[in-house]
ZAMARGU-4260 file (C-alpha; in steps of 0.2 Angstrom, whole numbers, plus 5000, padded with zeros to 4 digits):
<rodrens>
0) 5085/4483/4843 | 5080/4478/4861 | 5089/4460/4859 | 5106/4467/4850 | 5107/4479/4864
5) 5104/4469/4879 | 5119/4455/4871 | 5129/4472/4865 | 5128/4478/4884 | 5131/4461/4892
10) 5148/4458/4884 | 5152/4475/4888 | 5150/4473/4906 | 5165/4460/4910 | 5176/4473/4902
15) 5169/4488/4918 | 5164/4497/4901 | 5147/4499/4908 | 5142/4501/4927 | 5142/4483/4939
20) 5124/4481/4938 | 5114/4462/4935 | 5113/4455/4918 | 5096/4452/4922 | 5095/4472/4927
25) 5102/4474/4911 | 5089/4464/4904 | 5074/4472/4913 | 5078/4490/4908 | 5081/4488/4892
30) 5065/4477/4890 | 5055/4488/4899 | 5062/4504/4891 | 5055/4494/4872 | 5037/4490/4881
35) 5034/4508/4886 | 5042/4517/4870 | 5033/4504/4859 | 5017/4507/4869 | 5016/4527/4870
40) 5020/4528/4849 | 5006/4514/4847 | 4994/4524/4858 | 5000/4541/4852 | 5005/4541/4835
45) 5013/4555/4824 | 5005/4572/4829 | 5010/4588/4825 | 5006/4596/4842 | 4997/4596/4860
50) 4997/4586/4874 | 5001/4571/4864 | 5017/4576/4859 | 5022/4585/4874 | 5017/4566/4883
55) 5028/4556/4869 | 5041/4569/4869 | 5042/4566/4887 | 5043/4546/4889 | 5053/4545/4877
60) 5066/4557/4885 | 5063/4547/4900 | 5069/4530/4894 | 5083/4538/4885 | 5089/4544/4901
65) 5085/4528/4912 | 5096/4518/4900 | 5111/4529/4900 | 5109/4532/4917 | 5108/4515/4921
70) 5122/4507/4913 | 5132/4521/4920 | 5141/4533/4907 | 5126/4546/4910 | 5130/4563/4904
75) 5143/4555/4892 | 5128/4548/4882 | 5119/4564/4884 | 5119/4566/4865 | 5106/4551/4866
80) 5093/4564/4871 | 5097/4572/4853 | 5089/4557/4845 | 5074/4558/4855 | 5071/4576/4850
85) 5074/4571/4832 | 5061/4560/4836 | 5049/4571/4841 | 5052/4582/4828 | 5050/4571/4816
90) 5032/4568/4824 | 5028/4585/4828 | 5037/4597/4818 | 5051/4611/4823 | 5036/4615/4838
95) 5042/4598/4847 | 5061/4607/4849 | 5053/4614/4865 | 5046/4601/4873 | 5062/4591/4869
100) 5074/4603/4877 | 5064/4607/4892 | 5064/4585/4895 | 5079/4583/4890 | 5087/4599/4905
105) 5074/4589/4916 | 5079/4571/4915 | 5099/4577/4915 | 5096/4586/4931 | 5085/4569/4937
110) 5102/4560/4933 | 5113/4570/4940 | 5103/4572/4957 | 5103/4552/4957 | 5123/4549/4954
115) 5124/4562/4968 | 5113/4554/4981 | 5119/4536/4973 | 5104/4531/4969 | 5112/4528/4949
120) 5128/4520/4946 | 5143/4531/4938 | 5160/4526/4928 | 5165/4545/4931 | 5172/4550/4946
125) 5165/4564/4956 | 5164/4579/4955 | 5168/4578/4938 | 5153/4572/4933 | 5143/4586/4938
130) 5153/4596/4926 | 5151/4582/4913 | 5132/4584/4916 | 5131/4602/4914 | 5142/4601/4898
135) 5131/4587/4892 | 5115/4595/4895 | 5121/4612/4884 | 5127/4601/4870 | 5111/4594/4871
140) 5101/4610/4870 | 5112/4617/4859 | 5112/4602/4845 | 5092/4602/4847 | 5092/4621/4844
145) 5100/4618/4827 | 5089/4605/4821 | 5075/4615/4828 | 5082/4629/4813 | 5085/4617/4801
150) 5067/4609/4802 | 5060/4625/4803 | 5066/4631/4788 | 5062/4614/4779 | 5044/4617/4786
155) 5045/4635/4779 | 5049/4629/4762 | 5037/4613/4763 | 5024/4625/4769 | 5026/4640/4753
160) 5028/4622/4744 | 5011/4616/4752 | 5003/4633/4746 | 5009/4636/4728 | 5002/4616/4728
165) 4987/4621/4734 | 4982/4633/4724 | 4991/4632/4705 | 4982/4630/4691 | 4992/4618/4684
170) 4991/4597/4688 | 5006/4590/4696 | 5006/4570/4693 | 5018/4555/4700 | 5018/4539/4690
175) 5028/4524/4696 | 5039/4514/4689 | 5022/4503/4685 | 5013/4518/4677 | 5002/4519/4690
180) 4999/4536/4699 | 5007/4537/4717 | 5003/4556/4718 | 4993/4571/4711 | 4990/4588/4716
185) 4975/4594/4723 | 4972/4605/4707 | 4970/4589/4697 | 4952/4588/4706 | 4946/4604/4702
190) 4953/4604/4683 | 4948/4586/4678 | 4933/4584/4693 | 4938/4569/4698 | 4943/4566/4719
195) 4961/4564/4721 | 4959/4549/4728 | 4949/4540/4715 | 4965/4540/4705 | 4979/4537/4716
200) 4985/4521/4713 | 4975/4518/4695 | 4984/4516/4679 | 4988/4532/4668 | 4980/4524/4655
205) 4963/4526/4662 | 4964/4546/4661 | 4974/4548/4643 | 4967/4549/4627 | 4971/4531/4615
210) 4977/4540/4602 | 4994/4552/4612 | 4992/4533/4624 | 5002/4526/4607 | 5010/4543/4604
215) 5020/4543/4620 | 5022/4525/4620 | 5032/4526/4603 | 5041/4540/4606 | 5048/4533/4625
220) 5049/4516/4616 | 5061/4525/4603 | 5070/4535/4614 | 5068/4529/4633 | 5058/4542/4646
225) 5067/4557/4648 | 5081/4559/4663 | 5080/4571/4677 | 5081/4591/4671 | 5077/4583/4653
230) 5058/4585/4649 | 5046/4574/4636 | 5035/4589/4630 | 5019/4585/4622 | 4999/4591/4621
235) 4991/4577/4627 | 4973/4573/4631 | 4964/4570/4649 | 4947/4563/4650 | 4935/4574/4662
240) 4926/4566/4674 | 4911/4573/4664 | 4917/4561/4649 | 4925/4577/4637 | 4943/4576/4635
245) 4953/4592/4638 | 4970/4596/4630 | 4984/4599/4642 | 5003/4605/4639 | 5012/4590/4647
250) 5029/4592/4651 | 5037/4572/4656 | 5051/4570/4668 | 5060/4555/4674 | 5063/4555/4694
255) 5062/4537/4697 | 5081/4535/4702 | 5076/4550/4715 | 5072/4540/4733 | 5061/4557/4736
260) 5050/4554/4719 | 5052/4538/4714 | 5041/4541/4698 | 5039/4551/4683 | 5032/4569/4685
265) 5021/4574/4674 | 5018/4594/4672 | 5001/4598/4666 | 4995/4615/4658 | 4977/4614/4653
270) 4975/4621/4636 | 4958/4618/4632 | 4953/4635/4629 | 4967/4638/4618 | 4966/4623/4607
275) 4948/4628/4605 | 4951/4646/4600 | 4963/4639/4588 | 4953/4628/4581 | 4938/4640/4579
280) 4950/4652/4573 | 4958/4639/4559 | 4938/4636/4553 | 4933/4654/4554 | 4950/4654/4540
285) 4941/4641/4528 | 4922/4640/4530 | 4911/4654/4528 | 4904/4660/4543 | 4884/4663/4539
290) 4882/4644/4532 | 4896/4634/4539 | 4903/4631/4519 | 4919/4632/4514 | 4925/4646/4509
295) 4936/4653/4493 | 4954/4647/4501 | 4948/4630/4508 | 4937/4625/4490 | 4955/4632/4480
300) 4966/4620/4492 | 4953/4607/4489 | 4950/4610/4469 | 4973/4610/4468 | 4975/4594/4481
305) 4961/4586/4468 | 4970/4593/4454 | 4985/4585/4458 | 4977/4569/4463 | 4970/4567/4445
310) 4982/4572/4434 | 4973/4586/4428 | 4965/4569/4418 | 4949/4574/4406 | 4933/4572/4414
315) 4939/4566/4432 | 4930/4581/4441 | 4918/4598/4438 | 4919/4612/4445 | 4899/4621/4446
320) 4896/4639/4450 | 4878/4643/4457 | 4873/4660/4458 | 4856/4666/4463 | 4846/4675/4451
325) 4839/4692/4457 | 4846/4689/4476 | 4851/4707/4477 | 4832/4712/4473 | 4827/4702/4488
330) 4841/4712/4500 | 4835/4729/4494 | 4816/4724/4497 | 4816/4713/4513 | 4831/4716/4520
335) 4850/4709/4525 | 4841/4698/4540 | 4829/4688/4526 | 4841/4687/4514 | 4855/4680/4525
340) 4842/4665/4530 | 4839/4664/4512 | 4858/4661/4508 | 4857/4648/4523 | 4844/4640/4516
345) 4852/4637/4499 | 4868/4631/4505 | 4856/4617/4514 | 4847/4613/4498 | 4865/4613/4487
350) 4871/4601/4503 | 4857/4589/4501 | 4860/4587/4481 | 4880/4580/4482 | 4887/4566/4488
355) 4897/4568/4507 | 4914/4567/4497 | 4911/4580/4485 | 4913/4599/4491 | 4902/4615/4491
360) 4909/4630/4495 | 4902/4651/4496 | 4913/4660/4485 | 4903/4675/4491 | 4888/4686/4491
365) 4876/4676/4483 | 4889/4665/4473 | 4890/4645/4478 | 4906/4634/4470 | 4903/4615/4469
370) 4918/4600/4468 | 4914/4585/4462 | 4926/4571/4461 | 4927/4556/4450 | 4908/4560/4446
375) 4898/4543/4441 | 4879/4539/4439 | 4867/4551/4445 | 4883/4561/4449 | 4886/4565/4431
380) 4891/4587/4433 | 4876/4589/4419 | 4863/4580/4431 | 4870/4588/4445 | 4867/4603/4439
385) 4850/4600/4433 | 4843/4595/4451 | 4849/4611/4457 | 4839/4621/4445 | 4823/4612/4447
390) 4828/4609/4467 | 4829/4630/4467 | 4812/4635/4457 | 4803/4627/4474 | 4799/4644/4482
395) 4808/4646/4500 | 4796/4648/4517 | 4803/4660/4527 | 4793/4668/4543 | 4778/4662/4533
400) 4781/4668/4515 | 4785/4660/4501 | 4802/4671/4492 | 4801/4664/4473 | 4819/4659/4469
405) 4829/4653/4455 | 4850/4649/4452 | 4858/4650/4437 | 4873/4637/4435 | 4889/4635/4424
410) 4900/4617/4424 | 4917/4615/4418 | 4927/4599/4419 | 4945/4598/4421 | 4955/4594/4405
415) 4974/4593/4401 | 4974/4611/4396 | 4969/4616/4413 | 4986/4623/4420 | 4978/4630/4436
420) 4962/4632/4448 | 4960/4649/4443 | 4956/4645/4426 | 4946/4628/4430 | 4933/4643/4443
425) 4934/4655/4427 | 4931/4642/4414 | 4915/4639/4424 | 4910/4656/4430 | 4912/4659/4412
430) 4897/4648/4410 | 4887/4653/4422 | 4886/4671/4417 | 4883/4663/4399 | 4867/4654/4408
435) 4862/4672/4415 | 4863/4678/4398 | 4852/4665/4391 | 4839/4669/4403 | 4842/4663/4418
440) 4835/4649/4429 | 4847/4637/4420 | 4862/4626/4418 | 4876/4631/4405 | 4891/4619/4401
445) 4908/4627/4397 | 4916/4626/4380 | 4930/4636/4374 | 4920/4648/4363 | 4910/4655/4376
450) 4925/4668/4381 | 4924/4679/4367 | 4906/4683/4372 | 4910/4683/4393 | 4924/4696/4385
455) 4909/4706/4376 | 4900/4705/4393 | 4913/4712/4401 | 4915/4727/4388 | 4896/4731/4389
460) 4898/4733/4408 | 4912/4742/4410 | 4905/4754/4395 | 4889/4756/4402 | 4895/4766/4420
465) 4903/4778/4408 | 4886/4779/4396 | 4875/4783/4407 | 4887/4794/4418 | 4889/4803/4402
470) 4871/4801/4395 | 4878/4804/4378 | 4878/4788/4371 | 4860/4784/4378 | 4846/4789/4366
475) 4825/4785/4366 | 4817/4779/4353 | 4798/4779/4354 | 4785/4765/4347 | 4768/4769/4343
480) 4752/4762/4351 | 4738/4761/4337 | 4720/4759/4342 | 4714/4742/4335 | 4697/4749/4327
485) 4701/4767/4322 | 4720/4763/4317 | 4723/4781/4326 | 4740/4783/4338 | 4734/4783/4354
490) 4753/4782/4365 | 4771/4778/4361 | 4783/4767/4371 | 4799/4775/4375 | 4813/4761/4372
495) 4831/4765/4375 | 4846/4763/4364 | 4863/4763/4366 | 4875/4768/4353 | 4892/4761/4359
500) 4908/4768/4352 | 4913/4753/4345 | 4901/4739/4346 | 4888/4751/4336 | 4870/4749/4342
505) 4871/4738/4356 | 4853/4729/4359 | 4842/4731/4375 | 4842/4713/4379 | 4861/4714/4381
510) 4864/4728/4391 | 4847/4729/4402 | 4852/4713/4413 | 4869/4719/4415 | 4859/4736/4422
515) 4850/4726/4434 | 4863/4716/4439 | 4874/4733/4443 | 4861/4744/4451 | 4865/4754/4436
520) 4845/4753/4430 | 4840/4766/4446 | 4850/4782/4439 | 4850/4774/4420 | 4827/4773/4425
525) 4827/4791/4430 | 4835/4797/4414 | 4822/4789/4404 | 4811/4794/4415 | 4813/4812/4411
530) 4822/4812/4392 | 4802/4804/4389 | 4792/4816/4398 | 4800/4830/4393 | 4799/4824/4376
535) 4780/4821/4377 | 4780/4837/4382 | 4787/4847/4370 | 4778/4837/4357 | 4761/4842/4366
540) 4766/4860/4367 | 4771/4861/4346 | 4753/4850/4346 | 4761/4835/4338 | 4750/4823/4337
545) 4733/4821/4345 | 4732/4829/4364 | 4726/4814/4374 | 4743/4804/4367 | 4753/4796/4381
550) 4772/4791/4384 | 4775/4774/4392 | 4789/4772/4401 | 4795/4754/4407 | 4800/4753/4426
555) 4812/4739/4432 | 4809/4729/4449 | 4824/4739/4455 | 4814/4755/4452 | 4802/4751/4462
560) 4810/4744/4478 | 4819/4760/4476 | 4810/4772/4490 | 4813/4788/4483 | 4806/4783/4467
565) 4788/4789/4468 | 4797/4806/4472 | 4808/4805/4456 | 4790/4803/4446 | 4782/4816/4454
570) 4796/4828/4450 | 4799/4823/4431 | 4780/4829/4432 | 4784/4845/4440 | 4802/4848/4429
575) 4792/4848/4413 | 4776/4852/4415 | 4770/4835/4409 | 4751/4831/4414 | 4752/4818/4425
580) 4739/4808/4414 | 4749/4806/4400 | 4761/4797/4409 | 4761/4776/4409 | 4772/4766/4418
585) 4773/4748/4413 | 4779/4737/4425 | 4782/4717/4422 | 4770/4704/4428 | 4784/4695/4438
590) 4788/4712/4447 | 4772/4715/4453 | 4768/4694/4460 | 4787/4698/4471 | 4780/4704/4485
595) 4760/4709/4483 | 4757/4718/4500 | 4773/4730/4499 | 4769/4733/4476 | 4753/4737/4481
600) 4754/4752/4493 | 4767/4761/4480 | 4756/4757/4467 | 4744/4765/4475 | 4758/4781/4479
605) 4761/4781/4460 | 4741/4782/4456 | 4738/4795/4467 | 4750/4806/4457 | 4736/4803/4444
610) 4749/4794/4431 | 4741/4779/4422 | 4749/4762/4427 | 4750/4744/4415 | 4756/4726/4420
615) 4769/4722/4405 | 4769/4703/4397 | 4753/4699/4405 | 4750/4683/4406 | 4768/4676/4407
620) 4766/4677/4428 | 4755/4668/4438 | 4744/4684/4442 | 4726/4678/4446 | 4711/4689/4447
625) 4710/4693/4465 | 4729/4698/4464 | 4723/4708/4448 | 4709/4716/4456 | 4720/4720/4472
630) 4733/4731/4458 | 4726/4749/4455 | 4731/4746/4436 | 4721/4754/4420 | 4729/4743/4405
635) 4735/4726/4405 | 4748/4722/4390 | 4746/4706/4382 | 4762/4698/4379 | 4768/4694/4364
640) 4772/4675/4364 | 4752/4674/4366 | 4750/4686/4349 | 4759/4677/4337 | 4751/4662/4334
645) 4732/4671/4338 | 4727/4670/4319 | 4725/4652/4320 | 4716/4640/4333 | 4730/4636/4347
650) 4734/4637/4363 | 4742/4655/4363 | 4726/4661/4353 | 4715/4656/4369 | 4727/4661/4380
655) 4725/4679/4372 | 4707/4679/4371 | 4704/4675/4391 | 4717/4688/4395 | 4708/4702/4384
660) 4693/4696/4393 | 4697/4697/4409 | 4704/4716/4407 | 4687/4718/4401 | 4679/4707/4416
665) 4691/4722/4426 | 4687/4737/4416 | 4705/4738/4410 | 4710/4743/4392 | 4719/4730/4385
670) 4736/4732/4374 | 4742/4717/4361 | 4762/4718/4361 | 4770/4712/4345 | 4757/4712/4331
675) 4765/4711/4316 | 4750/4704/4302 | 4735/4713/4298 | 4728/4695/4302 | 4732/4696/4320
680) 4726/4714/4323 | 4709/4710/4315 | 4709/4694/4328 | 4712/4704/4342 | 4699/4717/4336
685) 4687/4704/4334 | 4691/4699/4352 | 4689/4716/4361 | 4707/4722/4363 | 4707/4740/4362
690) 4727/4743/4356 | 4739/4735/4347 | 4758/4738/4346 | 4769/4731/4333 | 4780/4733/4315
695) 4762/4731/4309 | 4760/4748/4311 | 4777/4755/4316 | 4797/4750/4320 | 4802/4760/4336
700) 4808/4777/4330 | 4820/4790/4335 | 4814/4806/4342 | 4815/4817/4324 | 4806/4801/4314
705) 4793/4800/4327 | 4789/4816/4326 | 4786/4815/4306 | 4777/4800/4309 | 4765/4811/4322
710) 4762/4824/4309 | 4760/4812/4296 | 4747/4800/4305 | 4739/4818/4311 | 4729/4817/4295
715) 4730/4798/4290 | 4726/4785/4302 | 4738/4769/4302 | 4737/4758/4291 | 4751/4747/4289
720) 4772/4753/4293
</rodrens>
């Protein structure tokens, strides 16, 4: 400006528009007023207070006034003065206004001194310029007064501007027009740990996810970044300076036509935590919480979506339904915590068996849904199925013991007739329920037939709540025990029936599972328990029969986790005056091998009742003599798979023989379950078993024909039924 002004000022002085002074004077202050302004802003650069500024503030003035002083229009120019405090405010803020004014009055009064004693020339005459220099100083005050407001209150808002900044939450970002950032806030640091710094100036691309990277570059693509006031809103990703990416609620605006932006601002709301709530809120709603499966809704979305894929084609995909045998048995004896890492441990197992594409799912409780899709090769449902059954007979090691476990399985495939995935998971719980009823620890395939007997199923367990409720429709019937050498009836078995009001009489092995299944065996035990003792004791008070005759009384594995069930023995005793050793309770083989240490101290409860105890099915567990000598039993039952073949030389013959020696080894009386040949009770004569059971000698009996069979033995010994 210094070389414009010097030729502006020149021209100017032919025309007595400036004051009579040497070019080359006009020349040398102007020069000289560049070389000191030029050096003070180099040596104190912008400042926002202190010495420094009062020192700029104050030169500057200075050569404002020696130029308009010097040329000769003094306080006419005095406005020149307002550009110098602009100046300093500009360096310094709204606190420079002081200094400014106080230099400005200064260097004015300066002038005006210097016009009066001539020392500076004038184009104004006196005395009017004194009165020009008072008038020009208050403009001058006045003018730098109102900009001091106006950047005072700029200040004020840039400051409550500065703060909010500071200390939001949310990232505030400027990208240029080359997608680069220009600025950030100071919350991007402590929100995506990265300095501020290390990003100002970098691409975007280096912070935002590749896949919302080609999201946003499509959608501007198509539709060109949003104007001013009209936001891009999107949840985008932000990579962490820890590596993680973290979800934020960008909202996109176009300022780069706005000289104070230049750029896009982006508006960043981290919603990490959201997006993980929702996400562990949206698997909470389809996978099973103990194992991490699927759950009912998300296998039925799958089983439809595959459904539809398919056609509904014959054969395309099964559906298996797992359920584990006896798992309620384990809840009641060890407890919820052992039985939910059993559950865990079979979802693993069932996990390892299928292929990654294929689906398994918890239904719930103990119940375990399998998809498979397109099955091929050693995928075929039937194989499938097969490995799960042999994969769950290998016992499960939890905190050191070994829980014997087994699953019973049902497959159906989907067929044309299929209309829905409700009857694809029936068609195939169907199936599994038919596997229970076979036994268990099996794999059942669906076919159309097996309804009618699932609908059977269904009657006999909605029937029995309301039979033994009532009690009226249970009755016992009693089997004799005959003593192998005398042929003299030593005991009966109590065995329950069930007259049903419309199936007739319903048989034990149809209606017990479903008992144990239900729970409904506890109170359907107890009634047993007493209709037989009382019985017995009724018969011992009309002397039916011989006085050391005892009643058996078969006591399911739910029985005997029960706790209270040592004191519902103990008051059947007391209620009818039965002696306590005329009572035997049978209990299964596979009961007792459950859990030894917990079977052995009730056991040892029962005994000390002075009841008589026996091990039912012998033989058919894996019971080995230090287990059999650990059970305070008096009578081991032979089973009576092991009796039928016994009159000829087989494996089952010699299966009988070492078990009807080692209750003689033990001291226990043995009894021979199912003899039905005179051969086979003079085998196991021959052999030392003491009782035999069977149609040899009598069919169970109701209460009124047992009784006449007493009297009648009374004075014959059996001989044959």
């Amino acid at each position: 400006m210094t070389i414009p002004c010097a030729v502006a000022f020149c021209l100017l002085r032919p025309l007595h528009l400036i004051a009579p002074i040497p070019y080359s004077a006009i020349v040398a202050l102007l020069l000289s007023a560049s070389l000191i302004n030029t050096f003070v802003v180099a040596s104190l650069p912008d400042v926002e207070g202190g010495w420094r500024l009062t020192v700029r503030t104050g030169v500057y003035t200075a050569v404002i006034a020696a130029v308009i002083y010097g040329i000769g229009w003094g306080p006419l120019l005095a406005v020149g003065f307002v550009f110098g405090a602009a100046d300093a405010m500009r360096a310094g803020g709204s606190r420079a206004a002081r200094a400014a004014i106080i230099f400005t009055v200064l260097w004015i009064g300066v002038g005006q001194i210097a016009i009066y004693v001539g020392s500076a020339p004038t184009l104004v005459r006196q005395p009017l310029v004194q009165g020009l220099g008072l008038l020009g100083a208050l403009g001058a005050v006045m003018t730098i007064k109102v900009l001091q407001w106006f950047a005072a209150a700029r200040e004020s808002g840039e400051g409550r501007f500065r703060v909010l900044v500071q200390n939001a939450s949310d990232v505030v970002a400027v990208v240029d027009a080359h997608r680069c950032f220009s600025w950030v806030s100071p919350s991007f640091e402590r929100t995506l740990g990265w300095s501020v710094s290390d990003f100002e100036s970098r691409p975007a691309a280096d912070l935002l996810h590749p896949d919302d990277l080609q999201m946003l570059s499509i959608q501007t693509a198509g539709r060109g970044i949003p104007v001013r006031d009209v936001g891009l809103r999107r949840e985008i990703r932000l990579r962490h300076a820890d590596g993680s990416w973290r979800w934020f609620d960008a909202t996109v605006t176009n300022h780069l036509d706005d000289p104070d932006v230049k750029g896009i601002v982006a508006n960043l709301h981290d919603v990490t935590e959201r997006r993980t709530l929702e996400q562990e809120l949206r698997h909470q709603a389809f996978h099973d919480s103990l194992t991490g499966l699927a759950n009912r809704a998300l296998f039925a979305d799958r089983l439809e979506h595959a459904l539809s894929r398919h056609g509904r084609t014959a054969g395309t995909l099964a559906v298996l339904i797992v359920d584990l045998d006896d798992f309620k048995a384990v809840n009641d004896s060890l407890g919820h915590g052992v039985g939910d890492r059993l559950l865990d441990e079979a979802a693993q197992r069932l996990l390892s068996i299928v292929r990654s594409s294929d689906t398994v799912a918890r239904l719930g409780g103990d119940e375990f849904a399998l998809l498979l899709e397109d099955p091929t090769g050693d995928q075929v449902p039937a194989q499938v199925a097969a490995r799960i059954v042999e994969t769950f007979r290998e016992p499960i090691l939890l905190g050191g013991q070994a829980l014997a476990l087994s699953a019973s399985v049902g497959v159906a495939f989907s067929v044309p007739e299929i209309t829905s995935v409700d009857e694809l998971i029936r068609d195939a719980d169907v199936a599994m329920y038919a596997a229970k009823a076979e036994g268990k620890n099996r794999f059942v395939i669906f076919e159309p037939g097996m309804h009618v007997a699932i609908q059977k199923r269904l009657e006999l367990k909605n029937g029995l709540q309301e039979a033994v409720t009532s009690g009226n429709q249970m009755e016992l019937y009693y089997q004799p025990l005959v003593d192998l050498r005398t042929r003299e009836v030593v005991g009966l078995e109590a065995l329950l029936r069930w007259n049903h009001p419309r199936l007739g009489l319903v048989s034990p092995l149809e209606f017990l599972p479903l008992a144990e299944e239900s729970g409904l065996i506890v109170p359907l035990g107890r009634w047993i328990l007493n209709q037989a003792a009382s019985q017995m004791a009724r018969w011992q008070q009309s002397h039916v029969g011989d006085e050391s005759l005892t009643m058996s009384v078969n006591v399911s594995g739910r029985q005997l986790d029960e706790p209270d069930f040592v004191e519902d023995v103990r008051l059947a005793l007391a209620d009818t005056g039965l002696d306590p050793a005329s009572l035997v309770l049978e209990i299964t083989e596979s009961v007792l091998m459950r859990d030894t240490d917990t079977v052995v101290r009730r056991l040892h409860e029962l005994k000390s009742l002075g009841v008589g105890l026996a091990i039912d099915d012998f033989g058919t567990g894996y019971s080995s003599l230090g287990y059999l000598k650990s059970f305070p039993v008096d009578i081991l039952k032979v089973d009576r798979s092991f009796v039928s073949d016994i009159s000829c030389k087989s494996r089952d013959a010699s299966l009988a023989e070492t078990v009807v020696r080692m209750g003689a080894t033990l001291d226990l009386r043995t009894v021979a379950e199912g003899v039905e040949l005179e051969a086979q009770a003079d085998q196991l004569e021959a052999l030392g078993c003491n009782v035999g059971q069977g149609f040899l000698f009598a069919k169970p009996l109701p209460a009124s024909a047992c009784e006449d069979f007493l009297r009648t033995c009374a004075a014959t010994p059996v001989t044959e039924a």
